[in-house]
C-alpha positions as CSV (number, residue, x, y, z in Angstrom):
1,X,0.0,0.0,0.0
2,X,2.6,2.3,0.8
3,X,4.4,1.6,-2.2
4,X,1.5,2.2,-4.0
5,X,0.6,5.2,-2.4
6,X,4.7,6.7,-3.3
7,X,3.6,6.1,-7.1
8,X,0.9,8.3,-7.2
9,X,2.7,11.6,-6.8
10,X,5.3,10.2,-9.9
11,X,1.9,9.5,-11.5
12,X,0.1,13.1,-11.0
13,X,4.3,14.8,-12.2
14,X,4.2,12.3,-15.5
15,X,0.6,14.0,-16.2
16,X,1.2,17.2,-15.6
17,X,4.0,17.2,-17.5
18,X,3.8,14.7,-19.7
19,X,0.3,15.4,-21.1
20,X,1.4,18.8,-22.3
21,X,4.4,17.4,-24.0
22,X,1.8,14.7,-25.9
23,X,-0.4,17.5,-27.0
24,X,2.8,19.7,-28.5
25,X,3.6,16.7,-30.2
26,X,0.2,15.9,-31.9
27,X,-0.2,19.4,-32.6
28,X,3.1,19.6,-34.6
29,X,2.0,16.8,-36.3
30,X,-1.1,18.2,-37.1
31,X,0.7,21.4,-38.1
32,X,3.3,19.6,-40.5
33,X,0.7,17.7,-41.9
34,X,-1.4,21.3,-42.9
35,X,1.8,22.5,-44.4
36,X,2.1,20.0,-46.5
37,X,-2.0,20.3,-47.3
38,X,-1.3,23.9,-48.0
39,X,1.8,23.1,-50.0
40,X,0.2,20.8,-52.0
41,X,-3.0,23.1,-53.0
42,X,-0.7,25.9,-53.6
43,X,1.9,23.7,-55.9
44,X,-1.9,22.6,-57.5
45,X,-3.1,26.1,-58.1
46,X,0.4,27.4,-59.7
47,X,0.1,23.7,-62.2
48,X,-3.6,24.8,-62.8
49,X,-2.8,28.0,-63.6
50,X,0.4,27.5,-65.9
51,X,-1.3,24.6,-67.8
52,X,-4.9,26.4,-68.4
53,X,-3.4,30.0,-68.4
54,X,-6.0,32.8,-69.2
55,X,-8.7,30.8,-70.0
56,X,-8.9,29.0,-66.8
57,X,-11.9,29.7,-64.8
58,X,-10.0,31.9,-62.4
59,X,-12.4,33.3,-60.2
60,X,-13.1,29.6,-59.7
61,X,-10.7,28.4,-58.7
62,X,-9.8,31.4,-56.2
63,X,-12.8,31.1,-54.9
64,X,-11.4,26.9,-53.9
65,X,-8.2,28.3,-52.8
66,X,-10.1,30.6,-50.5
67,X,-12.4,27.7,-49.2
68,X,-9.6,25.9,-48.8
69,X,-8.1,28.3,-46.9
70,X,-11.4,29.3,-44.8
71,X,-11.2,25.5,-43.9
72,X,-7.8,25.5,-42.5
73,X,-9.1,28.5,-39.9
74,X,-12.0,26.3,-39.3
75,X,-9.9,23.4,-38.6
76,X,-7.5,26.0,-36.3
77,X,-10.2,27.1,-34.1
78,X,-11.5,23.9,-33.8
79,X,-7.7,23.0,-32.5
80,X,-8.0,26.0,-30.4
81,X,-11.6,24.8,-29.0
82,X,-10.2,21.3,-28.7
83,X,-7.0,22.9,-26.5
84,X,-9.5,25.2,-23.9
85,X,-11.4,21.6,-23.5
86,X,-8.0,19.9,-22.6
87,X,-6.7,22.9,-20.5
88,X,-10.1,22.7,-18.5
89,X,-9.5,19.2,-18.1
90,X,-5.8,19.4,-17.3
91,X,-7.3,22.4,-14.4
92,X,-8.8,19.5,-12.3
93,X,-6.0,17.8,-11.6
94,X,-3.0,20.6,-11.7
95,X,-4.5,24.4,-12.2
96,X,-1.3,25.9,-12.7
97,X,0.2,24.1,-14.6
98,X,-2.7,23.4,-16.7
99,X,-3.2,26.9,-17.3
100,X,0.5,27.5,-18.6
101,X,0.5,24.6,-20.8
102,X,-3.2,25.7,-22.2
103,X,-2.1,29.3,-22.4
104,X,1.3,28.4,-24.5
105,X,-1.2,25.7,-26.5
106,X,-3.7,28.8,-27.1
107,X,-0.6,30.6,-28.1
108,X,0.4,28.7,-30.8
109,X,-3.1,28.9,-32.0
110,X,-3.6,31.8,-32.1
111,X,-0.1,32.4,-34.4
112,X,-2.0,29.6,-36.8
113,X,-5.0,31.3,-36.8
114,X,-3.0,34.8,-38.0
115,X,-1.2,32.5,-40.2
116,X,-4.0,31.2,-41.8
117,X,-5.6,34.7,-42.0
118,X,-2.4,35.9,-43.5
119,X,-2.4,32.7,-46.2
120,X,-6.3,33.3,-47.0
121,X,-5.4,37.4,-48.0
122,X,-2.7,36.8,-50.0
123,X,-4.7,34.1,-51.7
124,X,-7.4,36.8,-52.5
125,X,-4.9,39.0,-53.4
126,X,-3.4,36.2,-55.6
127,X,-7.0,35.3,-56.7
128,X,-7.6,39.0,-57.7
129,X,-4.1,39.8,-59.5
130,X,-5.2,36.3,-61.7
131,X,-8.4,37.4,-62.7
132,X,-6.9,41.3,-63.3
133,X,-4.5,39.7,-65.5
134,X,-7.0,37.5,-67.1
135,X,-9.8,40.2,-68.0
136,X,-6.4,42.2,-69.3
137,X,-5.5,39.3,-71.4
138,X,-9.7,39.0,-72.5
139,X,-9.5,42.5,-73.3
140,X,-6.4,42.8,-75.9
141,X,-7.7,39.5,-77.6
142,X,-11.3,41.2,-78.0
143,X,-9.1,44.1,-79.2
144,X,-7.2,42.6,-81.7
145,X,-10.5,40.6,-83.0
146,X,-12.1,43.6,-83.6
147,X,-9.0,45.6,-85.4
148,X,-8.7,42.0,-87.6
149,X,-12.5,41.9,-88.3
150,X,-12.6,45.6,-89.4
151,X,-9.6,45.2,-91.6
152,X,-10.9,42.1,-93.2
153,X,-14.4,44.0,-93.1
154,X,-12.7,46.7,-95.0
155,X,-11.0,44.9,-97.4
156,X,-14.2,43.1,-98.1
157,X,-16.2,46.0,-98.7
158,X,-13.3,47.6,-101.3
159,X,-13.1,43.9,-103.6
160,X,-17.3,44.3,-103.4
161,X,-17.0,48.6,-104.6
162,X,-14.1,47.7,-107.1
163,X,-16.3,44.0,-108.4
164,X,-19.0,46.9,-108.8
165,X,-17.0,48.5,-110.6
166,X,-15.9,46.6,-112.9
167,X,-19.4,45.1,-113.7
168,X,-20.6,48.3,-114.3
169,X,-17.6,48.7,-117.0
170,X,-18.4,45.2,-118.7
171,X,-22.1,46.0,-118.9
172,X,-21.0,49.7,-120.7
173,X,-18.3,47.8,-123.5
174,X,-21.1,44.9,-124.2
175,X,-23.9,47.2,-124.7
176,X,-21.7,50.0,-126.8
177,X,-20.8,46.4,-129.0
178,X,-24.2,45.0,-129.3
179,X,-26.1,48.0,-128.6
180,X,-29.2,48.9,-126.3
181,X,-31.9,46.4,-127.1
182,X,-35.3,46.9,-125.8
183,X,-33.9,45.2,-122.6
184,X,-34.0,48.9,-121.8
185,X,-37.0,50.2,-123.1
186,X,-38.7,52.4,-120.5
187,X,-42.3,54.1,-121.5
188,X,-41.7,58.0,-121.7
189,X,-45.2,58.2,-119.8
190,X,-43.0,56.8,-116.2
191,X,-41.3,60.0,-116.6
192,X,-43.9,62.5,-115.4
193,X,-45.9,59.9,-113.6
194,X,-45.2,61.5,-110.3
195,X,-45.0,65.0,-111.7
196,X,-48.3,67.0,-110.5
197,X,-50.7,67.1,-112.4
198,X,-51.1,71.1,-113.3
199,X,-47.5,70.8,-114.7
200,X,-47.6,72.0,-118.5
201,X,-44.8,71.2,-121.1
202,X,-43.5,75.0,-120.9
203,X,-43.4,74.8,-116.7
204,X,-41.4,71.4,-117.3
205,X,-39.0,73.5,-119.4
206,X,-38.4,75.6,-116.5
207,X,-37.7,72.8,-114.2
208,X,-35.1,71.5,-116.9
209,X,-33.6,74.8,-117.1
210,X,-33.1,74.7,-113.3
211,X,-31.2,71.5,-113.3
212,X,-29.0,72.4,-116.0
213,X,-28.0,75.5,-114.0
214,X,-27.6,73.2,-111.6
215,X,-25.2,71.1,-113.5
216,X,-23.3,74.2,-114.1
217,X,-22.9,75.1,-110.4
218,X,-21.4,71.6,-110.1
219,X,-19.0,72.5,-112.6
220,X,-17.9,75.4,-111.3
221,X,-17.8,74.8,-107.4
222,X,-15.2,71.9,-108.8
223,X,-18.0,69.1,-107.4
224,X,-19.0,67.2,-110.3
225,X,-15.5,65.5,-110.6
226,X,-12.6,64.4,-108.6
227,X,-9.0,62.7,-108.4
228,X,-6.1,61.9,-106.3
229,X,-3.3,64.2,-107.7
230,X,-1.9,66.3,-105.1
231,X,0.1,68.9,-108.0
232,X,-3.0,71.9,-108.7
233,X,-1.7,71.5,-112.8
234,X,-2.2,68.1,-113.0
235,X,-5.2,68.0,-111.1
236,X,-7.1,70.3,-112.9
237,X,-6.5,68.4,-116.9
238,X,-7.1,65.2,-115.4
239,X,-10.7,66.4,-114.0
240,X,-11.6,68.3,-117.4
241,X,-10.2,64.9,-118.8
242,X,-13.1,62.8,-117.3
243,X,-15.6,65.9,-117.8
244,X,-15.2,66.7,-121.0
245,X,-15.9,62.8,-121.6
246,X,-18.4,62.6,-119.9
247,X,-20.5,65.4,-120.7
248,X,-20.1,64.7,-124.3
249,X,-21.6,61.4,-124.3
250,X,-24.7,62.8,-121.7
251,X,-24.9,65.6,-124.2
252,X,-25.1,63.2,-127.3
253,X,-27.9,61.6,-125.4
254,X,-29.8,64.6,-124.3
255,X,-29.8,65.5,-128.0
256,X,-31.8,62.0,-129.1
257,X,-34.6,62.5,-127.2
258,X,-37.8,60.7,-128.1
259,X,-41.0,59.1,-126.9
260,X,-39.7,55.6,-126.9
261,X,-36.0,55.4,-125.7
262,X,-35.8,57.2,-122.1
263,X,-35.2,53.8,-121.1
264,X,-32.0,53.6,-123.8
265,X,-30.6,56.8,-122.8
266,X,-31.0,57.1,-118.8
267,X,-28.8,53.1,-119.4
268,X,-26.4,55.1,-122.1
269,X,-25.7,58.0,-119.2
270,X,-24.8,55.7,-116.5
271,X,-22.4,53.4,-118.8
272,X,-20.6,56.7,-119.5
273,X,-20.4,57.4,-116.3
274,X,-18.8,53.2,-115.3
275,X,-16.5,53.5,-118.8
276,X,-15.1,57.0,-117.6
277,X,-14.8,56.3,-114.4
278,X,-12.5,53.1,-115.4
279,X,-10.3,54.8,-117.8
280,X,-10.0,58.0,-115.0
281,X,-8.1,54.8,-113.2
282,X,-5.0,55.6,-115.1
283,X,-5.0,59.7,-114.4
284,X,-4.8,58.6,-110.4
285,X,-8.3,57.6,-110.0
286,X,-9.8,60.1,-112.3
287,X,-13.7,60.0,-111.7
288,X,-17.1,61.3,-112.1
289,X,-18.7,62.1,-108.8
290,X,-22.4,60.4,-108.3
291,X,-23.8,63.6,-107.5
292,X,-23.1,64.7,-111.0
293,X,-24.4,61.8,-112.5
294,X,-27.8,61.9,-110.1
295,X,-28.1,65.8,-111.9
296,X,-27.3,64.7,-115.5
297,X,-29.9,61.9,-115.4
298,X,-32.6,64.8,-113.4
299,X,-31.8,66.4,-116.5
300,X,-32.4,63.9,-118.8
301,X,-35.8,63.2,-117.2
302,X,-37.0,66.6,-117.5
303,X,-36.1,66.6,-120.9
304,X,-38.1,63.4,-121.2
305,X,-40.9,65.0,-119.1
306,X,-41.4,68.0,-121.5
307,X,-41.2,65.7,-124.6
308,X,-44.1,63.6,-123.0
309,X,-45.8,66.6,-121.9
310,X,-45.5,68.5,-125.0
311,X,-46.9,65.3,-126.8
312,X,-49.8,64.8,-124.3
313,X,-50.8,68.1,-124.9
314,X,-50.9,67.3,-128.4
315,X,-52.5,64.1,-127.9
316,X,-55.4,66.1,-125.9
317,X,-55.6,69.0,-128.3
318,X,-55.9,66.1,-131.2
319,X,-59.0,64.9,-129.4
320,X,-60.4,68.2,-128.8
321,X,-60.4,69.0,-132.3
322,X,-61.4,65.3,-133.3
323,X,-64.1,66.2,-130.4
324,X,-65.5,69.6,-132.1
325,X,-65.6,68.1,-135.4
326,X,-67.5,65.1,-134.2
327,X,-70.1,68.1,-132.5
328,X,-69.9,70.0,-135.6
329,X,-70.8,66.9,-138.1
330,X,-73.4,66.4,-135.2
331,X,-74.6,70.0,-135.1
332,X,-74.9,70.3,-139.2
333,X,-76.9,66.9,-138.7
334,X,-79.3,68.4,-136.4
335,X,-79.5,71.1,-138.3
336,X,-80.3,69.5,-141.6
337,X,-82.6,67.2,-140.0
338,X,-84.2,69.8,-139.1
339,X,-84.3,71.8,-142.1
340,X,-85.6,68.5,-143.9
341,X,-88.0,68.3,-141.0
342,X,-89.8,72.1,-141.4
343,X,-89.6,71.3,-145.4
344,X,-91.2,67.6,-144.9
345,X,-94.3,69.2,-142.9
346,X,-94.8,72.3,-145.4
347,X,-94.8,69.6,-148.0
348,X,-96.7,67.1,-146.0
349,X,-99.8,70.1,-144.5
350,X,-99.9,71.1,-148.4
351,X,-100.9,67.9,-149.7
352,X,-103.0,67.1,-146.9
353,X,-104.8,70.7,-147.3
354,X,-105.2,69.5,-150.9
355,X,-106.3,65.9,-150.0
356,X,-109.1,67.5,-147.6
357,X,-110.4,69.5,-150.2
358,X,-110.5,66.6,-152.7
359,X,-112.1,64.5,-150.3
360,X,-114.7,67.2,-149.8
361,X,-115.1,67.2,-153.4
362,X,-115.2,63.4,-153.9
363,X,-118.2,60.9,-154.2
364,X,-118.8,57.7,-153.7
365,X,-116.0,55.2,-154.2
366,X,-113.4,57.6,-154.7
367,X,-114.2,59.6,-150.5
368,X,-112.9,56.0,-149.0
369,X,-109.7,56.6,-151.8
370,X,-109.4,60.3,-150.4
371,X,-110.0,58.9,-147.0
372,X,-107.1,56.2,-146.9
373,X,-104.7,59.0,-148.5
374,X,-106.0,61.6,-145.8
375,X,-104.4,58.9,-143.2
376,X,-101.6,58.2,-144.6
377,X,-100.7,61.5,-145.2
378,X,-101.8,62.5,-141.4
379,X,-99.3,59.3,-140.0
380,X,-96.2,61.3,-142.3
381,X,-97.0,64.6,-141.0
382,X,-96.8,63.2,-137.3
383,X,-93.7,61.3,-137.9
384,X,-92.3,64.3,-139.4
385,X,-93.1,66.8,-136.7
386,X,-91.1,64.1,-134.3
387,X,-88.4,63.9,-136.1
388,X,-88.0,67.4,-136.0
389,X,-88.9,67.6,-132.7
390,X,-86.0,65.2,-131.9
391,X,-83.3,66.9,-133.8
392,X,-84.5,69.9,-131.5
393,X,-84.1,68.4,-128.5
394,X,-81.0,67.2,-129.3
395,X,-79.2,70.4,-130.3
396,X,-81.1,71.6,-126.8
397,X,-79.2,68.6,-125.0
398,X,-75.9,69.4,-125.9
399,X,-74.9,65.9,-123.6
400,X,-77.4,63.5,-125.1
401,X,-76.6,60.8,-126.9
402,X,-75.0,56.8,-127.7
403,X,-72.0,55.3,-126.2
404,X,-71.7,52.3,-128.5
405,X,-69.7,49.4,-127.7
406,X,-68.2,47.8,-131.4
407,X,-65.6,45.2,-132.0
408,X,-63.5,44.0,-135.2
409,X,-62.1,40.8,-134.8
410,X,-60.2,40.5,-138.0
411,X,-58.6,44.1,-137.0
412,X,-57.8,43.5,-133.4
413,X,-58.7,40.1,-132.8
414,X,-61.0,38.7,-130.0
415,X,-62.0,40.2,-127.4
416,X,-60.7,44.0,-127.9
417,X,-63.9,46.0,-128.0
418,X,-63.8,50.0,-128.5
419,X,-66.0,52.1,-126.0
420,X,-66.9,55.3,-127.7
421,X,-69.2,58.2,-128.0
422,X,-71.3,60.1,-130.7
423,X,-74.2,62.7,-130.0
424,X,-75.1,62.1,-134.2
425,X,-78.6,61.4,-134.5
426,X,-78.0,58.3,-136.7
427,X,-75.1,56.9,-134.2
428,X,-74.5,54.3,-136.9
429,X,-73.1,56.9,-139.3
430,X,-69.9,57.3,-136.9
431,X,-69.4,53.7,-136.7
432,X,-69.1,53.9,-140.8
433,X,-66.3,56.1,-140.4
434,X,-64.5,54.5,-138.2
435,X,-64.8,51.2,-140.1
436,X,-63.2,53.4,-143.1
437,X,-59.7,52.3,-145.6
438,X,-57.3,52.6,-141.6
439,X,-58.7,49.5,-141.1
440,X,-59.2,46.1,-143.5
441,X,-62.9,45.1,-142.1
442,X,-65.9,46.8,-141.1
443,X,-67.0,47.2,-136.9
444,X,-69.7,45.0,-135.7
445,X,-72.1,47.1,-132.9
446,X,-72.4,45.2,-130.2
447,X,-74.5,47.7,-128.3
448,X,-75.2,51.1,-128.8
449,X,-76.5,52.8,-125.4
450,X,-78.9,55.9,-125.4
451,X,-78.0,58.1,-122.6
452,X,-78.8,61.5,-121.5
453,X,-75.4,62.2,-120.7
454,X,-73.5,60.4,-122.8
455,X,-69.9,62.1,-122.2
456,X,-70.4,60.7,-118.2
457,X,-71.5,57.3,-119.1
458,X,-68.7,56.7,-121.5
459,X,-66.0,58.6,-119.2
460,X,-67.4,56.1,-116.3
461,X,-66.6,53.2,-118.9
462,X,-63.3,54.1,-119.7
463,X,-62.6,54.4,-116.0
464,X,-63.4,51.4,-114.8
465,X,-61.6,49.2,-117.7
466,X,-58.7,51.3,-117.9
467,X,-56.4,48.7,-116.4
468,X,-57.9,46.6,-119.6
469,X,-56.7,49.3,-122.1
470,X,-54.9,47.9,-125.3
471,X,-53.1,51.2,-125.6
472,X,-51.5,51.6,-122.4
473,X,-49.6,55.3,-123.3
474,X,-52.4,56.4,-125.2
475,X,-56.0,55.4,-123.7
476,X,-57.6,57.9,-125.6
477,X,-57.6,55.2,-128.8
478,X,-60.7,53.6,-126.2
479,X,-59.8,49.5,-126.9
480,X,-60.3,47.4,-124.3
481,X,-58.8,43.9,-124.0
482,X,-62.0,42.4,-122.2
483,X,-64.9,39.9,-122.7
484,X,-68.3,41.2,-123.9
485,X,-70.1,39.7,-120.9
486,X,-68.0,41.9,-118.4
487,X,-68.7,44.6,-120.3
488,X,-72.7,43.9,-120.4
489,X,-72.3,43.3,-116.6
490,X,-70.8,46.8,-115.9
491,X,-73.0,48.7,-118.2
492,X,-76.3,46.3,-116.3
493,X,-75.1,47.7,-112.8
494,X,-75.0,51.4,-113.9
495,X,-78.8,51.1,-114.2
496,X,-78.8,50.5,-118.0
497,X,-81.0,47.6,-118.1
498,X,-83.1,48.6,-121.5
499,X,-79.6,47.8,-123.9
500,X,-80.0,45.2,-126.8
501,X,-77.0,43.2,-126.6
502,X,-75.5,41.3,-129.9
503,X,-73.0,38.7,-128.1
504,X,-72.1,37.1,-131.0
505,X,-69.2,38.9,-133.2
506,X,-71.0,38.8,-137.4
507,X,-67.2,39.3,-138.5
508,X,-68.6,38.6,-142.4
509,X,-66.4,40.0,-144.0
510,X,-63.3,38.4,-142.0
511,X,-65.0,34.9,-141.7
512,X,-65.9,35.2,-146.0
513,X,-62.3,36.0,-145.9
514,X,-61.1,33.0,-144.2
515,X,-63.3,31.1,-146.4
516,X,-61.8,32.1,-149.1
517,X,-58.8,31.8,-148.5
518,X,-59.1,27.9,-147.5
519,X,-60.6,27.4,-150.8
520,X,-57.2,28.8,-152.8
521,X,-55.3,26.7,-150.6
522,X,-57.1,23.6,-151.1
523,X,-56.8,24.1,-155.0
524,X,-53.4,25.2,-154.5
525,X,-52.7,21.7,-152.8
């Protein structure tokens, strides 16, 4: 017993001593062995980064580092929470020297702690230099894309200017070799489409004397033509070089103007324009600016506009005068009519003045003879009072009279039907002239429509089939390309239900033609 009791005070010294010097020991091990750990992620991170360079996912893989790092100050307080638990223990049995041992263990964690706080700010200090560098390195690559894609961008858009060009150039030689076929043929009408409609040929000529004043202005401000000399001399022969070329061909052109080739000519002014252009190449880029070509070819359309113009005044001044003679012929009608009329009834109310008196006279078998001739000569009188009464009314009604609806299919063919207009009182009489020597065959009426005002009626007509007109510049010839039936059914919804309609085309004189015809070849073969 005694010796046991003498080992218990060697006991209590080996613990109080001895435990502390355990504890160092597994906390250096425990300290080595987070070295290494930290070693080993920072020998990781430096591979990482030197293999993957600036595309590697650096903010990633900071952000492990720093977890990493986070983790080693969790596990260091943990150490530090496990040490106060062992101090408290080592307290029961020895305070003092508890307390020292704790207090140097507490120590030592607390330098690991800093450590670690000192390892995870240079890691974000590491982590933030890595992704400066990176977003540096993102930047001058974006950079350099974009200075290569606008260089190549360039380039590109110089080849497709210059392939322009060029294919302006080819198009110019090929049409100056085969010439301008009616590839280019333009109606002269397109040109003063959009001009207003109170425009006359002489206010057109003013507008065409305003763009070649224009033209001039371009001239002179040294804007209608351009190189790349730097020497004045030079300059200045190489631009009247191109000029003088150019305006002599645009001048040429403005001197052929006609009503069918605007089309031709606006195509002859720009291939001027491509072949000078090219051959300015050799004088240091020589050229013709677009400006000056936009004015020549404003000119060009005026001139066009007050050729049209002047023509369609023509056009509409023909007609006027085709109009009055057509009233006149009408008016002389009347007039005769009623002239023939007046004379008709004196001639008529003699004899039946003479008829009454020999019927008074008469006896017998020859009163019913008198009678009979006192009728007929009663029924003449009356039809000759209407007729005059008609012609009257009709040189009263200055807008009365037949739109008649004719067609000649050996002319024109089938289905081409002219929609016109006559105030004659025998309507057919104008249908006669128009089937006169300008055409091989005579007209076949169709319909021919009384109206009370006839110029509406017909002007309705022509309205509503003017996208059927044959004679697209010129309406005014009134041919239709449209069926009979459409027509009937227009002129039916205007209200015009009392028409007699002859659907069926007589063409004799074509279809005896034809026959003929048939027969010579069949003796022929």
């Amino acid at each position: 017993m005694e010796q046991e009791s003498s080992l218990w005070p060697l006991i209590i010294v080996a613990v109080v001593f001895g435990l502390p010097l355990l504890l160092a020991f597994i906390s250096r091990v425990r300290r080595i062995r987070m070295q290494r750990e930290r070693d080993a992620a920072v020998a990781e991170a430096n591979e990482l980064k030197t293999k993957y360079g600036p595309i590697l996912d650096v903010e990633g893989h900071a952000a492990s580092i720093l977890a990493d790092a986070q983790r080693l100050r969790q596990e260091a307080d943990h150490f530090a929470q496990q040490t106060v638990d062992a101090r408290e223990g080592i307290l029961q049995t020895s305070r003092q020297e508890a307390e020292q041992t704790a207090a140097a263990i507490v120590g030592e964690a607390k330098e690991r702690k800093r450590k670690a706080d000192e390892f995870a700010q240079k890691t974000e200090e590491k982590r933030d230099s890595i992704i400066t560098l990176a977003k540096d390195q993102a930047d001058s690559l974006l950079r350099n894309a974009r200075e290569e894609a606008q260089r190549i961008a360039g380039d590109a858009l110089e080849a497709k200017e210059k392939a322009d060009t060029y294919k302006a150039a080819i198009t110019a030689m090929r049409n100056q070799i085969e010439g301008y076929r009616d590839d280019y043929i333009i109606p002269n009408h397109t040109a003063v489409d959009d001009l207003a409609e109170e425009f006359s040929h002489k206010e057109a000529g003013e507008k065409l004397k305003e763009t070649r004043q224009t033209v001039k202005m371009l001239v002179k401000e040294q804007q209608a033509a351009t190189c790349d000399y730097a020497e004045i001399n030079r300059r200045t022969t190489a631009i009247h070089f191109v000029l003088d070329a150019f305006n002599g061909k645009v001048d040429s052109a403005l001197s052929r103007v006609k009503h069918d080739n605007y089309g031709k000519l606006e195509q002859e002014i720009k291939d001027a324009f491509a072949l000078v252009n090219n051959n300015g190449g050799a004088f240091r880029n020589a050229r013709i600016e677009a400006v000056y070509l936009k004015t020549r070819l404003e000119e060009l359309r005026w001139a066009v506009a007050v050729q049209e113009l002047k023509r369609l005044e023509q056009e509409e001044q023909r007609a006027i005068r085709e109009q009055m003679r057509e009233e006149e012929k009408a008016r002389r009608e009347i007039e005769k009519a009623i002239k023939e009329a007046e004379k008709e009834e004196r001639l008529l109310a003699k004899a039946l003045k003479e008829a009454k008196a020999q019927l008074a006279a008469a006896h017998g078998d020859e009163k019913a003879e008198y009678e009979a001739k006192l009728a007929e000569l009663q029924d003449k009188l009356l039809a000759a009072e209407e007729r005059g009464q008609r012609a009257i009314s009709m040189a009263e009604q200055t807008r009365r009279g037949h739109v008649y609806v004719i067609s000649n299919i050996g002319s024109f063919g089938e289905n081409v039907f002219k929609i016109g207009m006559t105030r004659r009182l025998e309507p057919l009489d104008r249908v006669k002239e128009l089937g006169d020597a300008s055409v091989p065959f005579e007209f076949d009426v169709h319909a021919m429509i009384f109206s009370e005002d006839a110029p509406k009626l017909e002007k309705e007509l022509h309205r509503h089939f003017d996208k059927d007109s044959v004679n697209k510049v010129n309406p005014r010839k009134e041919f239709f390309g449209v069926s009979l039936p459409v027509i009937r059914q227009k002129v039916d919804q205007m209200g015009m239900k009392e028409v007699h309609w002859t659907m069926k085309a007589e063409a004799a004189e074509y279809r005896e033609s034809l026959a003929i015809t048939r027969e010579a070849e069949e003796v022929v073969a």
